[in-house]
C-alpha positions as CSV (number, residue, x, y, z in Angstrom):
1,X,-33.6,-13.8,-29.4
2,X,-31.5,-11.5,-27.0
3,X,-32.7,-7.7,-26.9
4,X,-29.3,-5.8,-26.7
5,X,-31.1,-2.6,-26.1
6,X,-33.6,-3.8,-23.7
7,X,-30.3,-5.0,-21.8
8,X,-28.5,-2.3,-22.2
9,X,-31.4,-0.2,-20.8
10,X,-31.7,-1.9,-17.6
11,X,-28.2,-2.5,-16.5
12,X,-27.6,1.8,-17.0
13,X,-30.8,2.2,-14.7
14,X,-30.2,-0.6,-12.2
15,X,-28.2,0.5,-8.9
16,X,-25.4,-1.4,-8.5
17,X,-25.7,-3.6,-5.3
18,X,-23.0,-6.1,-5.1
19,X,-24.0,-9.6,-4.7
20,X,-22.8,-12.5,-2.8
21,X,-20.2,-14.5,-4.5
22,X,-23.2,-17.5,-4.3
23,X,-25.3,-15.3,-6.3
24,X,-22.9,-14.4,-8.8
25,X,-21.9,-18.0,-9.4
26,X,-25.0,-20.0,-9.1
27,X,-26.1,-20.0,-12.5
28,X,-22.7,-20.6,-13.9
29,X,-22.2,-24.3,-14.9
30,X,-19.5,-26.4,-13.3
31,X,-18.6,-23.8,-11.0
32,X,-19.2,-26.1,-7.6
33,X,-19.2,-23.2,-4.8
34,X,-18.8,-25.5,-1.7
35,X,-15.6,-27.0,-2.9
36,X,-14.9,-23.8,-4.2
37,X,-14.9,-22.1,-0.6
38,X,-13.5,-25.0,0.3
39,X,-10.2,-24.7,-1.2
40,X,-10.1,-20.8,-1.3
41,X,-12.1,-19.6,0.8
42,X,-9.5,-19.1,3.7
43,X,-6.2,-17.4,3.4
44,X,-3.9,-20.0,3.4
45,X,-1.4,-18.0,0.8
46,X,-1.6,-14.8,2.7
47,X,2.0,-14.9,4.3
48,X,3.9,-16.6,1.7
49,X,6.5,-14.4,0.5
50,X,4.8,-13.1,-2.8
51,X,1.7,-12.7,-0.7
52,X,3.3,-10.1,1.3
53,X,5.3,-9.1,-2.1
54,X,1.8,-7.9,-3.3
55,X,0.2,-10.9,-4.9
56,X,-2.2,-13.5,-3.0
57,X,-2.0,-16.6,-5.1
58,X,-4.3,-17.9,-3.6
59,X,-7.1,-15.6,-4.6
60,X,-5.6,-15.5,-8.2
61,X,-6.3,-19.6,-8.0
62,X,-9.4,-19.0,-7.1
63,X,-10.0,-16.8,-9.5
64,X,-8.2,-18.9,-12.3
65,X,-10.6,-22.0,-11.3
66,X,-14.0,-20.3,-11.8
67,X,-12.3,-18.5,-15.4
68,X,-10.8,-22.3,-16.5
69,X,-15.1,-23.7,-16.2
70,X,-16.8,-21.0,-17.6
71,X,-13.8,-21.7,-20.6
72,X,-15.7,-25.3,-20.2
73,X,-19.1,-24.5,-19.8
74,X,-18.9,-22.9,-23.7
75,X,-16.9,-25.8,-25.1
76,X,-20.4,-27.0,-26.7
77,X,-21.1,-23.2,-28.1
78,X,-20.5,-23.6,-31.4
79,X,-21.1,-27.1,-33.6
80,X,-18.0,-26.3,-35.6
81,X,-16.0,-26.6,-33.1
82,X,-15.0,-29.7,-30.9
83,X,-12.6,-29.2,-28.0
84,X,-10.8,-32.0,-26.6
85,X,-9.7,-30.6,-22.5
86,X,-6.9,-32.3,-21.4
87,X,-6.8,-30.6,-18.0
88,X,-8.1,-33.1,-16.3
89,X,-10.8,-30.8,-14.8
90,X,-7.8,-28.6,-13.1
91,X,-7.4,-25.3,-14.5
92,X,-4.3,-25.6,-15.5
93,X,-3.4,-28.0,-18.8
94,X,-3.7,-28.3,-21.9
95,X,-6.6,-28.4,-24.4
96,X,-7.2,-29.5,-28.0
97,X,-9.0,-28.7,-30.3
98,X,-10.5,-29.2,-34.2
99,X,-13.4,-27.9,-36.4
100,X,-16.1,-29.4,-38.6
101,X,-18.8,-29.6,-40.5
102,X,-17.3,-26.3,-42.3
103,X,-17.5,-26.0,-45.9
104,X,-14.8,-27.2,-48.3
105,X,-12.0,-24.3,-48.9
106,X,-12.3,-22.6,-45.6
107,X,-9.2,-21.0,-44.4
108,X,-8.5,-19.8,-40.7
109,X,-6.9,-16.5,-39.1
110,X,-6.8,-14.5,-36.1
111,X,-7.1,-10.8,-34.6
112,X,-6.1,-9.3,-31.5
113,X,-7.5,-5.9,-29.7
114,X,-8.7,-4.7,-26.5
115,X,-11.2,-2.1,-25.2
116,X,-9.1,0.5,-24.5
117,X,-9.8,3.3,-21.7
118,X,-13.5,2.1,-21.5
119,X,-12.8,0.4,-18.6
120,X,-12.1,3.6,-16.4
121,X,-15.7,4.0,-17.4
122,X,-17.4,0.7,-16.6
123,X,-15.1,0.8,-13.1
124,X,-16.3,4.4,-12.0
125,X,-20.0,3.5,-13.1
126,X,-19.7,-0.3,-11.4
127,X,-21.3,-1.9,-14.4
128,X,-18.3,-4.4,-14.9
129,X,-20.3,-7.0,-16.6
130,X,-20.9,-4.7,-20.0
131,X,-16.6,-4.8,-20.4
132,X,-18.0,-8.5,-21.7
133,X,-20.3,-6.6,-24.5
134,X,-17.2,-4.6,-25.1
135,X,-14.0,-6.7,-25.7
136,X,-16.3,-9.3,-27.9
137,X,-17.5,-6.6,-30.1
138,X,-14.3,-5.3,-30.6
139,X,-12.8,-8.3,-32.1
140,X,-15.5,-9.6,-33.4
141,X,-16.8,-6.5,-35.9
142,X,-13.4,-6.0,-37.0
143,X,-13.6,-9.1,-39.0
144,X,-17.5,-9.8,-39.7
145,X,-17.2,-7.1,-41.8
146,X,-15.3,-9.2,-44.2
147,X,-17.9,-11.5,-44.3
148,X,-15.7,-14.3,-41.8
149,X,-17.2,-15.9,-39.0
150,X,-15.9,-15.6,-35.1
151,X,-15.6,-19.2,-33.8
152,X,-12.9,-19.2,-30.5
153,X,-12.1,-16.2,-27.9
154,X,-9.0,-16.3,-26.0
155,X,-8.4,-13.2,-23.3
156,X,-5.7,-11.6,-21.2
157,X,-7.0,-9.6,-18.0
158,X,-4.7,-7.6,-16.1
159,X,-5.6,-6.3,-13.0
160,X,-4.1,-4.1,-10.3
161,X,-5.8,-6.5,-7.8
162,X,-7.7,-9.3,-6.9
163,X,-7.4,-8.1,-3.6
164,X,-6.9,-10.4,0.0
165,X,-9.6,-12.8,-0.3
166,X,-12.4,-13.8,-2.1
167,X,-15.1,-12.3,-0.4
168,X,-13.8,-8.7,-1.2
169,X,-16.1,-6.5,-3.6
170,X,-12.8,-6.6,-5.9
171,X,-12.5,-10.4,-6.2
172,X,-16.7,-10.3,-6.8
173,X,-16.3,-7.6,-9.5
174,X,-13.3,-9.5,-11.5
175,X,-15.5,-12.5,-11.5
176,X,-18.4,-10.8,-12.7
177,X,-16.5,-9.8,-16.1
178,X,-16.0,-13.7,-16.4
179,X,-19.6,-14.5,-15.7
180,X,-20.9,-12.2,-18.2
181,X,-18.4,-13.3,-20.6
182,X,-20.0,-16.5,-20.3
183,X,-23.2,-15.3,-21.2
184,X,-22.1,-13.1,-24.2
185,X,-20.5,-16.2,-25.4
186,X,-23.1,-18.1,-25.3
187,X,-25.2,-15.5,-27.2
188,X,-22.8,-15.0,-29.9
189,X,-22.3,-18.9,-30.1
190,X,-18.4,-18.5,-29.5
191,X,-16.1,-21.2,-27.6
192,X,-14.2,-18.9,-24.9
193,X,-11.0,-21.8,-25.1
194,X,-9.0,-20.6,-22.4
195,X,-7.1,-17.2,-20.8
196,X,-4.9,-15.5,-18.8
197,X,-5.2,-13.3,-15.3
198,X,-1.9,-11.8,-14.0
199,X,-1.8,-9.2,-10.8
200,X,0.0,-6.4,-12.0
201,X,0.0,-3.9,-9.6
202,X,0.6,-0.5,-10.2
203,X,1.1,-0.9,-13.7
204,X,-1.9,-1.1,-13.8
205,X,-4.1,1.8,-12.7
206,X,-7.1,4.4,-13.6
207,X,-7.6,8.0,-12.7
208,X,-10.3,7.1,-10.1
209,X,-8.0,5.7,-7.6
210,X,-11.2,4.8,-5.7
211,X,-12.6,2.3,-8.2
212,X,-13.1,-0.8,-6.6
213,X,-11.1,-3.2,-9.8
214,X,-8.5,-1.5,-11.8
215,X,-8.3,-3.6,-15.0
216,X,-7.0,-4.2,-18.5
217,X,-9.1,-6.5,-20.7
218,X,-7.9,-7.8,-24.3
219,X,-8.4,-10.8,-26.3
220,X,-7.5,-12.9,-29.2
221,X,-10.0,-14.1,-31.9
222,X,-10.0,-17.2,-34.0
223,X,-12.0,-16.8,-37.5
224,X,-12.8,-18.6,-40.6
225,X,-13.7,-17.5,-44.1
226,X,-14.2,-19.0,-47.3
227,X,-13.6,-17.5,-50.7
228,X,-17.4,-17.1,-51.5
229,X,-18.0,-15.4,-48.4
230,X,-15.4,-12.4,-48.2
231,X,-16.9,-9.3,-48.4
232,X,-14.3,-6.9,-50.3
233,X,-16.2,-4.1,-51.4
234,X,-15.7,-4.8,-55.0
235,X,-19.5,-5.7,-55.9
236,X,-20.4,-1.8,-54.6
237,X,-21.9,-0.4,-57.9
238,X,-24.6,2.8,-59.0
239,X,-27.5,3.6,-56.3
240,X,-26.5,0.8,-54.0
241,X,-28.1,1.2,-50.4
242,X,-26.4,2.3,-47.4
243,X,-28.0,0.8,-44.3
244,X,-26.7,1.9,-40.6
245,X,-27.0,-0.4,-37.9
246,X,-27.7,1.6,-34.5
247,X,-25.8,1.6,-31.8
248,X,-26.4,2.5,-28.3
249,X,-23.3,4.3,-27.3
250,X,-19.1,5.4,-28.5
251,X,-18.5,1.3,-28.3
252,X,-14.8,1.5,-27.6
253,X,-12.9,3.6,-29.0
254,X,-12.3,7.0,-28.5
255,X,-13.0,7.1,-25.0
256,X,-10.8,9.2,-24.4
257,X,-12.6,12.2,-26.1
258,X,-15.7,11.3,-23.8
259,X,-13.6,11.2,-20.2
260,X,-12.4,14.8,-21.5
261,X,-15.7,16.0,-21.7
262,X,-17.0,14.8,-18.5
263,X,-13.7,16.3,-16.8
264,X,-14.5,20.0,-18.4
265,X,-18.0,19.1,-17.4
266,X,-17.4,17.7,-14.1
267,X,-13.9,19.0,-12.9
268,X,-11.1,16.9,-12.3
269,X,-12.7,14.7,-10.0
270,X,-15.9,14.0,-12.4
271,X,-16.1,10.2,-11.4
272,X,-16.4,11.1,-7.5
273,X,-19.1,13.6,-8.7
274,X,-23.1,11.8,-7.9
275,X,-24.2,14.8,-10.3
276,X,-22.1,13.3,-13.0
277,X,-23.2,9.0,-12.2
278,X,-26.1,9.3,-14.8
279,X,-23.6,10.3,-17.7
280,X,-20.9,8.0,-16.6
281,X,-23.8,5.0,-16.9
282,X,-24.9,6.3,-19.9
283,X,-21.1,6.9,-21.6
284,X,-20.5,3.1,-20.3
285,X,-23.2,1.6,-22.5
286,X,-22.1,-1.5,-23.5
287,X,-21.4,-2.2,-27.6
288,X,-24.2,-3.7,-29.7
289,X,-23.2,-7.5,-31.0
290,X,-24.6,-7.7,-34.5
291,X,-22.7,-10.5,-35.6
292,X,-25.2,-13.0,-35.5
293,X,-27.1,-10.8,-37.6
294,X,-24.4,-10.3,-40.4
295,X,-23.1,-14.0,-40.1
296,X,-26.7,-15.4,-41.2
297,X,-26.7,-12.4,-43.9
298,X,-23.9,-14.3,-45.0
299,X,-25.1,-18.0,-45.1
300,X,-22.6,-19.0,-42.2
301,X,-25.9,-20.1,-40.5
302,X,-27.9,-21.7,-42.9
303,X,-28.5,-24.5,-44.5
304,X,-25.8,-25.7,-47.3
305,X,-24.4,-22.2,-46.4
306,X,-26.2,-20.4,-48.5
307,X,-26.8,-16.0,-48.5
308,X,-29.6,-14.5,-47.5
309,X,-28.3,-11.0,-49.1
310,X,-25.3,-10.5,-51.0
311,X,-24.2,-8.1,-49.3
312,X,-21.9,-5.5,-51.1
313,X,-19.7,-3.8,-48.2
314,X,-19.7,-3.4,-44.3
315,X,-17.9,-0.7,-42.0
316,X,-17.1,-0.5,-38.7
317,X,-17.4,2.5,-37.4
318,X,-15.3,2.1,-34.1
319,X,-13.2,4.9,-34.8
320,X,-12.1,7.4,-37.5
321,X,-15.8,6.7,-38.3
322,X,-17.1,8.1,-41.9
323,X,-14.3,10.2,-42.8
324,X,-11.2,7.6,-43.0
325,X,-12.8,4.2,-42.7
326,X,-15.7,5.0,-45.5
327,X,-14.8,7.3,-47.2
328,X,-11.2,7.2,-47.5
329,X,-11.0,3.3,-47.5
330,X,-13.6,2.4,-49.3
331,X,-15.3,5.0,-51.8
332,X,-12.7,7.4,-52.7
333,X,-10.1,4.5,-54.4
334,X,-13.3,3.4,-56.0
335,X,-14.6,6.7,-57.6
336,X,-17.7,6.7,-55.4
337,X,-19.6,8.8,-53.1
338,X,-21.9,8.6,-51.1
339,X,-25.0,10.8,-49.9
340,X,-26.1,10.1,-46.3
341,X,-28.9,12.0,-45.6
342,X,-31.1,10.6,-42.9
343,X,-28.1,8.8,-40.2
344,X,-29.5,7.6,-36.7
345,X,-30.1,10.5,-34.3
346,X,-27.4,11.5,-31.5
347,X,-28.1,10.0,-27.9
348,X,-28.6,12.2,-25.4
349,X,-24.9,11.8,-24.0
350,X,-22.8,11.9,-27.2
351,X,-25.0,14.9,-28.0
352,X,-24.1,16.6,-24.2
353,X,-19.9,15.1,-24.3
354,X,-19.7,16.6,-27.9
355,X,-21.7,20.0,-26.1
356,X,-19.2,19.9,-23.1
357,X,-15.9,18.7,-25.2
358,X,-16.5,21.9,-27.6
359,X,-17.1,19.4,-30.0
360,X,-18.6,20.4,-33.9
361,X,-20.3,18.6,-36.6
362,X,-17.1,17.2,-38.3
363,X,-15.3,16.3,-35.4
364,X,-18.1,14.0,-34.1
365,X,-18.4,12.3,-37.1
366,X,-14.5,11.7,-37.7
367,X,-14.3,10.7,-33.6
368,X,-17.3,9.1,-33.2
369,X,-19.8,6.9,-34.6
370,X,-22.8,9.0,-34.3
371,X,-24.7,6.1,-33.0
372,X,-24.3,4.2,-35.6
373,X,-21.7,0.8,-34.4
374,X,-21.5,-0.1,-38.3
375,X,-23.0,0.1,-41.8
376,X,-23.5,-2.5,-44.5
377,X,-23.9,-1.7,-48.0
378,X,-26.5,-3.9,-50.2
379,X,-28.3,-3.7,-53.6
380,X,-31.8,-1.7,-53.9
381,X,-33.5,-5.1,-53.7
382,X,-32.6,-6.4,-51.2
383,X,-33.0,-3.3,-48.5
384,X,-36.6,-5.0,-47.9
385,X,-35.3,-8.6,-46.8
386,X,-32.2,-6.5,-45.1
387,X,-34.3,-4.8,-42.7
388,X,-36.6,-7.7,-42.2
389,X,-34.3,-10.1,-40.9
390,X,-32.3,-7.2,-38.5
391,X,-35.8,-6.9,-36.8
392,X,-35.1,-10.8,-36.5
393,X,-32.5,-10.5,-34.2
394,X,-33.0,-7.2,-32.8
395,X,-30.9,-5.0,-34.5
396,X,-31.8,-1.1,-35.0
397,X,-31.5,-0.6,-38.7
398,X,-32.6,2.2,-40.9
399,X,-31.6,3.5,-44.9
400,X,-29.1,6.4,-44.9
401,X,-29.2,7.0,-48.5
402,X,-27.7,6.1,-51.7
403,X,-23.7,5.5,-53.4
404,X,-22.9,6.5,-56.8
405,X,-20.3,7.2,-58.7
406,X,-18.2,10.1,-59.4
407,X,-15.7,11.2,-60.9
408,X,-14.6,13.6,-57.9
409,X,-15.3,11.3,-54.9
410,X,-16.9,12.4,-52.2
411,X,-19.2,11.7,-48.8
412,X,-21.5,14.7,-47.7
413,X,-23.2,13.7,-44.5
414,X,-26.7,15.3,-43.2
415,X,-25.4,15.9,-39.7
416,X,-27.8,15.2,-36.6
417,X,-26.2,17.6,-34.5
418,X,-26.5,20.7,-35.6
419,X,-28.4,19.5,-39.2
420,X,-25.3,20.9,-40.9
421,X,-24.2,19.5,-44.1
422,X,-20.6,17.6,-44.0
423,X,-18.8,17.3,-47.2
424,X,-15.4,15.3,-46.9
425,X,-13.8,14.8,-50.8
């Protein structure tokens, strides 16, 4: 089973050499690099029109190619679903495709997002691959936490450039997001069915005019659910559990909050700055995937479909954290409240950005997630089997305390900042 955290770890650590193009692609199926070369490797577009109009389509070919088989190489992800490609092996065409072996009932739907400002992070750090961590877990948590199941990943990336040729640290990077897509993918059992890469130019940009790829990364996400399986909160009763799930960094969202504090930390320039690289790494930490995790809680994995824990609730706490998305949405309508006395401890950078932002107690916990990516909700017995199966596939989890009802509603937090006591009613 993957270790996000021991990943995570070692890509903020690692300097950032850029590879070969060979290396990058090797391990990728279907990708055949000699004909790749072959075909793309010299400039053969460079003085067409829209090549000197500030787009090599050649490049952007090139680049559509190795995208359109690492779509294929995750057609066989997921056993539910069967894609029929059309394309002829050519990256352009059409594609197919069905699902099966799903219980009776299920229904399907779709959600859109992107990750935001994070990329000006991941760019001025150089660790492009974690964006892959980033734009799955933001679609995917959104809708887990109704107790549905991600099966198909569709994405749009807009860049400023892929640059004049192939061989150019810009081309390398883009390619990298699509590598480590791949392998995210792969983890998460998704089918990544196809995308889309345009060349935007300046309308696409980042305030480190030095990064080496200026980018925009969203994505589409196919689901089903089934009427046993939604989780909607209304089970929630007297002294349920509230378990968070730990995250490693801000995920997503918000990011703008963090590039203010490194700014007032680090002046204008702060992503030029070498005394600022460390945070940059450490703010760019890519989003924990506990998907896996809360789809077997669910039964999507098992046999005849059946829960492990009936689980009562899940949050996402990607942004307007405990305040609006727990409290608001979920307890207060409900007459319930909720004592959370023992969260997961601040990182060392949320702790310093909240230090340099002028940040207090209640405005990390309505900004941020206070390293915790989400919380689930579940019965008194069935904390024990909760917490077994999280070590199972290496998920951080730990009790935060009790919900009860009330008939004044409210959320008081045991802050891990200062040890203050937040009360939101």
């Amino acid at each position: 089973m993957y270790n996000n955290y021991i990943m995570a770890i070692f890509f903020i650590n690692k300097i950032n050499i850029m590879q070969s193009l060979d290396n990058i692609l090797k391990s990728i199926p279907w990708v055949d690099i000699s004909k790749l070369y072959e075909k793309f490797g010299d400039n053969t577009a460079k003085d067409t029109i829209y090549a000197l109009d500030g787009v090599n389509v050649n490049v952007g070919d090139a680049y559509s190619a190795i995208a359109g088989n690492i779509c294929r190489a995750t057609y066989n992800n997921s056993s539910f679903v069967k894609v029929q490609d059309l394309t002829n092996w050519n990256f352009r065409g059409p594609r197919a495709m069905s699902l099966e072996w799903l219980p009776e009932w299920y229904t399907l739907t779709t959600v859109n997002d992107w990750i935001w400002t994070k990329v000006w992070l991941t760019a001025s750090a150089k660790t492009f691959e974690l964006s892959a961590y980033d734009v799955i877990a933001m679609l995917s948590s959104d809708i887990t936490r109704y107790g549905w199941m991600p099966l198909v990943f569709t994405n749009v990336l807009d860049v400023q450039s892929l640059w004049s040729d192939i061989y150019s640290d810009t081309f390398k990077s883009a390619v990298l997001l699509q590598k480590w897509l791949y392998k995210v993918a792969k983890l998460l059992w998704l089918v990544v069915f196809n995308g889309e890469t345009a060349e935007l130019s300046n309308f696409v940009w980042s305030e480190n005019d030095n990064a080496i790829l200026k980018y925009n990364w969203s994505g589409t996400m196919q689901w089903v659910y089934h009427p046993e399986k939604m989780i909607l909160w209304d089970k929630i009763q007297d002294w349920d559990i509230v378990i968070s799930l730990k995250e490693n960094g801000f995920r997503s969202n918000w990011i703008s909050s963090v590039r203010k504090a490194l700014k007032q930390r680090f002046g204008e320039q702060w992503f030029d700055k070498p005394e600022a690289q460390r945070y940059i790494r450490l703010a760019a930490e890519p989003s924990v995937l506990y998907d896996k995790f809360l789809n077997y809680l669910n039964g999507w994995t098992t046999q005849d479909f059946e829960k492990i824990v009936d689980v009562h609730g899940i949050v996402h706490l990607s942004g307007w954290a405990f305040k609006w998305k727990f409290f608001d949405d979920l307890l207060s309508s409900r007459n319930l409240s909720a004592d959370l006395t023992n969260l997961c401890e601040l990182p060392e950078i949320m702790r310093l950005c909240a230090e340099w932002r002028g940040m207090n107690d209640e405005d990390i916990y309505e900004t941020w997630n206070g390293w915790q990516g989400m919380i689930i909700i579940v019965s008194p017995n069935e904390v024990e089997k909760t917490l077994e199966f999280s070590k199972a596939y290496w998920i951080d989890a730990q009790v935060s305390w009790t919900i009860f009802s009330s008939n004044n509603p409210s959320i008081s937090i045991k802050s891990a900042y200062s040890w203050k006591k937040i009360i939101y009613s």
